[in-house]
N, C-alpha and C positions, 0 to 999 in steps of 0.2 A: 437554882434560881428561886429566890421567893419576892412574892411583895405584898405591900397592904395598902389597903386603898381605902378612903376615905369614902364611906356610904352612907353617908350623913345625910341624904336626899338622892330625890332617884338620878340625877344625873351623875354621882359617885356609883348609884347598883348599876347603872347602865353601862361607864365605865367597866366595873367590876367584873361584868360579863364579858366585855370586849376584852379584856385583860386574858382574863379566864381561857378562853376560847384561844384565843393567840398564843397560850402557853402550848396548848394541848396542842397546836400545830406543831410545836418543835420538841417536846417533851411528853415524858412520863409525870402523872400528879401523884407524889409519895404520902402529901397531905395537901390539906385544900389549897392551901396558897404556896407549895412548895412542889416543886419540878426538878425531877431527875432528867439533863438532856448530854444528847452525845452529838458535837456538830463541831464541822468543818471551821476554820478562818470564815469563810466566807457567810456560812448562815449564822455563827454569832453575829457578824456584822448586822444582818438579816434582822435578827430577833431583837441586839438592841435596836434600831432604828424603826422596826416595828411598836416595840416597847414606849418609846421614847414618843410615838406618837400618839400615845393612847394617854396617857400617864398625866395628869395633873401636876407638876415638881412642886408646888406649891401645899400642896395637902400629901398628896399619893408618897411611896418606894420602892420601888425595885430595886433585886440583890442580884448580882449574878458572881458568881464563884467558878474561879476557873482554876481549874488544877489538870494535872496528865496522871498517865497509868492507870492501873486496874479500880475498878470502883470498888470492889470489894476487897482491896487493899485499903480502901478509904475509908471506907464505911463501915460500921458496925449495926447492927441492929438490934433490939431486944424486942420480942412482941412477934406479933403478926406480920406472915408476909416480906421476904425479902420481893424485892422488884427485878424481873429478867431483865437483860439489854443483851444487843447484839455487839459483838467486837469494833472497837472503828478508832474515831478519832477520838481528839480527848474530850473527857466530862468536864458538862457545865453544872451546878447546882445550884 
């Protein structure tokens, strides 16, 4: 999942934190505005509808990316730091 939000005035950073903070309820943060999560049917429902309530459509974006299988079939990394996860359903990013 990533998104970018418009901070152009403090009601965008204020935003930006509710955003922020909302990811990290459902996800791991791989980089600032990007989230590693592993959720059910039912809590993506959760997260966009959470998302969607925070989110300006008008300026703001959110990405969510859904795919199945192993993540680290998915992903590669170079650099620092792969990110642990526990087994379950499928990733969102």
């Amino acid at each position: 999942m990533t998104y970018d939000i418009d901070t152009g005035n403090r009601v965008g950073e204020r935003r930006l934190t509710r955003v922020a903070k909302a990811c990290e309820r459902f996800g791991v943060r791989v980089q600032d505005s990007v989230f590693e999560c592993r959720l059910n049917p039912t809590r993506v429902q959760r997260l966009i509808v959470t998302l969607s309530s925070l989110v300006d459509p008008s300026v703001d974006s959110v990405h969510v990316y859904r795919f199945e299988g192993s993540i680290e079939k998915a992903r590669q990394s170079i650099g620092r730091a792969a990110v642990s996860h526990h087994p379950g359903d499928p990733w969102i990013l």
